[in-house]
N, C-alpha and C positions, 0 to 999 in steps of 0.2 A: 504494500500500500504506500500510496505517497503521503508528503506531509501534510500537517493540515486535516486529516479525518478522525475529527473528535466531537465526542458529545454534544450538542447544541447547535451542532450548523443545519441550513434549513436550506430546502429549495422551494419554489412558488412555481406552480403550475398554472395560467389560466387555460381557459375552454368553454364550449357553449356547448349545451344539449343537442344535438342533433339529431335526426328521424332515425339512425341507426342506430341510437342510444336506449330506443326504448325498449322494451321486454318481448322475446318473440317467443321463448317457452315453445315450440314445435308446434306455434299457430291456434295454442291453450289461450295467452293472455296478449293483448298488444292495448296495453297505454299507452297515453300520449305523454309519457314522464319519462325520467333519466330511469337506467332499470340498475338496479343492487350490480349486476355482473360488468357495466360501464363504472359504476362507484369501484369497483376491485381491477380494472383496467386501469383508470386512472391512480390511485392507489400504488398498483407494482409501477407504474412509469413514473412517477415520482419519486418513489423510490430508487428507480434505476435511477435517473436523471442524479439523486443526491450522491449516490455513491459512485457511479463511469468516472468521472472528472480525477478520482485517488486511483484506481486498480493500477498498477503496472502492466507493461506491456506484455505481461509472459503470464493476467492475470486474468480472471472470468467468473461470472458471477453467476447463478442459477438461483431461483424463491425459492422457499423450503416453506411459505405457509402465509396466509394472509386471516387474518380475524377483520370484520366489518361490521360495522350497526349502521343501517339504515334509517336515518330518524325522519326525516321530513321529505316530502316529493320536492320534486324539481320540474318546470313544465317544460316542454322543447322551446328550443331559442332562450334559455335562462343559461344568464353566464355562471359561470363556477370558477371556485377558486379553491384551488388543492393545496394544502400547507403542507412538507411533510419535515419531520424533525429525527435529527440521528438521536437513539437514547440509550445506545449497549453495542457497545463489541464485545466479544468474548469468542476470544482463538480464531479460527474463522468465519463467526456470524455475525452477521449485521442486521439489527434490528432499527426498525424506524416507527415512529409514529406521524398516523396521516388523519388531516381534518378535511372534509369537505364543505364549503363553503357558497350559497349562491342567495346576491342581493342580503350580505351581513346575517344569513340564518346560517347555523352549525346546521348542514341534514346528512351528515356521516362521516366518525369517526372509524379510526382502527390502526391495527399495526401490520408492517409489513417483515416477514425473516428473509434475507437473501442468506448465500453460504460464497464463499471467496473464494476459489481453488487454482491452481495450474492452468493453463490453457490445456497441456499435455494431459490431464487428469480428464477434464471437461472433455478431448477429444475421444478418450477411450471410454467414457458416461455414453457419449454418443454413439462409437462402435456399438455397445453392447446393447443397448435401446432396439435395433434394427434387427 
């Protein structure tokens, strides 16, 4: 890792709701609202976006787990605003906390785990997948 990746740094994501945001569930539900599985998109890219900037070149990152609360709808075309905050290393995991934000409502919270490994590690993750 590079220097500089410590507890309390923050990245700011904005975004608007978009029609492809909302819930398609296999043609069960389709609101017109931001759907839970766009809140955990944004979420891990937030996350990535805080952490790329330190990895080393010989380094790679994969999720290992997203927790989310859904509190409040979002309607399409509402802007959003994704906060997310570094709050734990420990050996190779990187945990962050993520807020989402649209028009000054809190409508979902949560935390994201990425894992740091080798490139060479991640390459053979991917061998063995296939």
């Amino acid at each position: 890792m590079k220097p500089g990746f410590k507890v309390g740094i923050k990245v700011d994501l904005p975004a608007t709701v978009k029609p492809a945001m909302k819930p398609h569930l296999e043609g069960l539900v389709s609101h017109r609202l931001y759907a839970t599985w766009a809140m955990v998109y944004h979420m891990e890219t937030a996350s990535r976006m805080l952490l790329a900037p330190y990895l080393d070149p010989h380094e790679e990152a994969v999720g290992a787990g997203v927790l989310v609360k859904h509190l409040k709808p979002a309607a399409l075309g509402a802007p959003l605003h994704i906060v997310c905050t570094l709050v734990r290393v420990r050996d190779n995991k990187v945990y962050t906390r993520v807020q989402v934000f649209s028009r000054s409502r809190k409508i979902g919270e949560g935390s994201v785990a990425q894992v740091v490994m080798s490139r060479n590690r991640f390459a053979k993750i991917l061998r063995e997948a296939r």
